[in-house]
N, C-alpha and C positions, 0 to 999 in steps of 0.2 A: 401444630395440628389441633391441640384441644380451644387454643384460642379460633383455629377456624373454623371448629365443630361450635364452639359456643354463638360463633356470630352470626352462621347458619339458624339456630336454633330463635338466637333473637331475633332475625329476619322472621322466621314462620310464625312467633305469638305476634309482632308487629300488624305481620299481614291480618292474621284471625280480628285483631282488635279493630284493625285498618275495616272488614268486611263488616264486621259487628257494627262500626259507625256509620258506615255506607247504606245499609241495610235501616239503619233506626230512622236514618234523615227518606230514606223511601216512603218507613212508616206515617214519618212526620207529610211527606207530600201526599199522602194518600187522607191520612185523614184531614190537612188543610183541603184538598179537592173533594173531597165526601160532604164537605158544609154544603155543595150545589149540585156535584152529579153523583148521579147511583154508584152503589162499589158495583156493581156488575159491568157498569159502563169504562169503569176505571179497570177492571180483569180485562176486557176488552183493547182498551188502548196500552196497557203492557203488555197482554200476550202478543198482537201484532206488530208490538215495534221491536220486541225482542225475536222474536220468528226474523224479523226484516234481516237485524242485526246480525241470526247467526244463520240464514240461511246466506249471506254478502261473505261470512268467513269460510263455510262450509263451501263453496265455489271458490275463492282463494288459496282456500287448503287443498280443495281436490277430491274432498270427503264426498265419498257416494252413498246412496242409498240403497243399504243392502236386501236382502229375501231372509225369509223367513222371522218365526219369532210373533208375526206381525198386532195376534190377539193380545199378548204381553207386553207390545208399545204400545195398541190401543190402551189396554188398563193400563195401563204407567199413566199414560195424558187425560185418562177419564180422572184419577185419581188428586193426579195435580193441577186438573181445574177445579176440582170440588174443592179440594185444598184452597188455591186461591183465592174461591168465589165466596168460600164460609171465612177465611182471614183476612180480607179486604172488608168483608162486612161488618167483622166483630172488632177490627181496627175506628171504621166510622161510629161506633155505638160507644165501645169502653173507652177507659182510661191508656195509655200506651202502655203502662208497666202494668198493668190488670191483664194485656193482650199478650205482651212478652211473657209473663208466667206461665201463661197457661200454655201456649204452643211449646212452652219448653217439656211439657209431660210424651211429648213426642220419640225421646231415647225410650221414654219406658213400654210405651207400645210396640217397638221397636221391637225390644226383648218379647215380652209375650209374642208378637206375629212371627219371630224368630223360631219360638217354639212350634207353633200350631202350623208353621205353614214350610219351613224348614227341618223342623224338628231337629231343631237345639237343643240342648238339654239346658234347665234352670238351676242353679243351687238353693237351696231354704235357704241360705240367705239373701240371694236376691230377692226370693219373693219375700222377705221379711221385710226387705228395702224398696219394692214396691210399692206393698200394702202404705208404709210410710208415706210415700211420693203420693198417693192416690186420698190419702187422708189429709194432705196439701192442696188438695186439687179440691175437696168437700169444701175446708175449709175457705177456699176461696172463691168457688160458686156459694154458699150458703145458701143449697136447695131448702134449707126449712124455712128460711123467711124468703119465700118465692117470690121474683118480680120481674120486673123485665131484663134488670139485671142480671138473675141468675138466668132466663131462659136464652140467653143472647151468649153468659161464661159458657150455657152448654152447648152454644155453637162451636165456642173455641175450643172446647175437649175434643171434638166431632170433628172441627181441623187438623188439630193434633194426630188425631187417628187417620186422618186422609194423609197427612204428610209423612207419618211413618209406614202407611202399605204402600206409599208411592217409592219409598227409602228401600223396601224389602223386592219389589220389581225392579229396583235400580240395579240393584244386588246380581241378579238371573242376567239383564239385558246386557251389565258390561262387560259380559265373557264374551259377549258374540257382537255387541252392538259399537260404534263411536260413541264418544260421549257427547257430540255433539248434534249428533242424531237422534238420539235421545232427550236432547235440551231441544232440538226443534219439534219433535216431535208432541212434545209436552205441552211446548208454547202453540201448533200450530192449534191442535184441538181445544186447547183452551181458549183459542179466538174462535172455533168453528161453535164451540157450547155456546159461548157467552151473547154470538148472537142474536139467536132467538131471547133470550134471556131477558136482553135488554132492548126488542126493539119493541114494545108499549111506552117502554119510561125513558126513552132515549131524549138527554138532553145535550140541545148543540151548546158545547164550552166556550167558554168566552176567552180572547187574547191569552190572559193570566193564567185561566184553566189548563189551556192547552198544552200552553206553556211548561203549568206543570205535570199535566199527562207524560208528553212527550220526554220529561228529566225521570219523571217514576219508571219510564220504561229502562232509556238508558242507565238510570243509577244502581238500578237492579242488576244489569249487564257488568256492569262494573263491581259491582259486590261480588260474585259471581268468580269475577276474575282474580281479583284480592283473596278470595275463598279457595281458590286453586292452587294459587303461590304458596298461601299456609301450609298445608295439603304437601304440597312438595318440597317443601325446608323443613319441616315440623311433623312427628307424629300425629298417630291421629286425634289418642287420646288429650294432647295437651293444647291441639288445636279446640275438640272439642270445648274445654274446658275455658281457655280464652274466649270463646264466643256467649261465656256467658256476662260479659262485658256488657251483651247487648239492653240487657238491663238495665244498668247503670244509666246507658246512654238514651232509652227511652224516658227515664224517671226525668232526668233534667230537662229532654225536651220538653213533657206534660206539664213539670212543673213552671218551665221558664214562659210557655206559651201559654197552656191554658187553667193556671195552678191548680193542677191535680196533684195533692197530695194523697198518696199512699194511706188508706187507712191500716188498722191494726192484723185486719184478718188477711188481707192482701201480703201484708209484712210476715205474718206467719207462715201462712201456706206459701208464700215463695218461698222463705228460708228452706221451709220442709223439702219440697218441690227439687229448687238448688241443687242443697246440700245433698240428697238421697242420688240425685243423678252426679253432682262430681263425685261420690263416692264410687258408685258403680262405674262409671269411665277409670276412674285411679285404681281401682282395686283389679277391672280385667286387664288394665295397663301389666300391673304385676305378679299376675298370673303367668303373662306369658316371661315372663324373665326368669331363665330358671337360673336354681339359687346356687352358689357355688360353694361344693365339699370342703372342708377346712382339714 
């Protein structure tokens, strides 16, 4: 049995790492396709081939569309186009590992909207471990020498925050909702935004492009799927923490492709960034494990 419980476990960091990889090579297709089309045009041709995708499963499966709830699946999908539209964009402008940093300050918005919109309660230490995480996140914009740079990292804080109050309506929806209704629903409004969006700077893609529009959609599907499997072999906490992988696997892209090497403040405020968030996943890990009398 513990040998079957260990291979279990190695099955769920496999998957997390599996989706982490999945997910970098999306980033990679996104920013190889942002050298010719808009990111909003590329939020477009993902959100509808994934909508195609899961509403072909959701009719396979049977899943219907249920009542009520319905202003709290709007904002879910208003949140997760913005999400999309602001990290698509700041995917074409930065560095990969500059873009993975920053969306990782995501957990810690997390906890704050937790509070204020939940009303969780915080321990001083978390927010000591915060403020840390957030002083990763200066450092890595470097508002004091202002440029386009930092006005573009403050996009990606601003993602960040789109993708953790879409994390916190996730939360409410899947007491009542499918979870697939929810992923359609996300994707369908994110094609309904992106419309307008993009149709002044709409550019028709060429073979190659298309080509890779149509793998960004599917590959994200597939991440997705790998993200699920962790999920279900694996805690949550140690899932989370495997997919900090994605890092890794963004730097060697940058570097292999367009050599982007990491500078010094990026190397800082990720470590900060990281290290403050696998803290706090590990530490409410063993909160909940209560300790046994001797």
């Amino acid at each position: 049995m513990p040998n079957e419980w260990g291979l279990v476990m190695k099955k769920g960091i496999f998957y997390a790492i599996m989706a982490s990889l999945v997910f970098s090579v999306m980033n990679l297709l996104v920013k190889l396709v942002s050298a010719n089309i808009p990111s909003i045009e590329i939020v477009f041709f993902r959100s509808i081939i994934g909508s195609i995708i899961t509403f072909m499963i959701m009719k396979q499966k049977k899943v219907k569309f249920s009542k009520g709830n319905k202003g709290l699946l709007i904002l879910r999908g208003l949140l997760g186009a913005a999400y999309l539209v602001t990290y698509f964009y700041i995917i074409s402008k930065m560095p990969l590992v500059d873009t993975s940093v920053l969306i990782n300050l995501s957990p810690f918005f997390v906890i704050i909207l937790s509070a204020l919109v939940l009303k969780e309660k915080i321990s001083c230490k978390t927010y000591g471990i915060i403020f840390i995480a957030l002083i990763g996140a200066i450092i890595t914009i470097n508002p004091f020498g202002y440029s386009t740079y930092s006005a573009v990292a403050l996009i990606g804080v601003f993602s960040a925050l789109c993708s953790s109050g879409a994390t916190i309506t996730i939360r409410h929806l899947s007491k009542t909702k499918n979870t697939y209704e929810i992923v359609f629903s996300f994707l369908f409004i994110a094609t309904i935004v992106s419309i307008p969006m993009m149709w002044d700077s709409f550019v028709m893609p060429k073979p190659l492009e298309f080509f890779y529009l149509i793998c960004i959609g599917s590959v994200s599907f597939l991440g997705q799927i790998f993200l699920t499997k962790a999920y279900t072999h694996e805690r949550a906490p140690v899932v989370a923490t495997a997919r900090y992988s994605s890092i890794a696997f963004n730097v060697i892209w940058g570097l292999v492709l367009w050599s982007e090497i990491p500078n010094i403040t990026t190397i800082i405020g990720g470590v900060l960034i990281v290290g403050s968030c696998i803290y706090l996943i590990l530490n409410k890990e063993n909160e909940k494990v209560p300790t046994q009398k001797k």
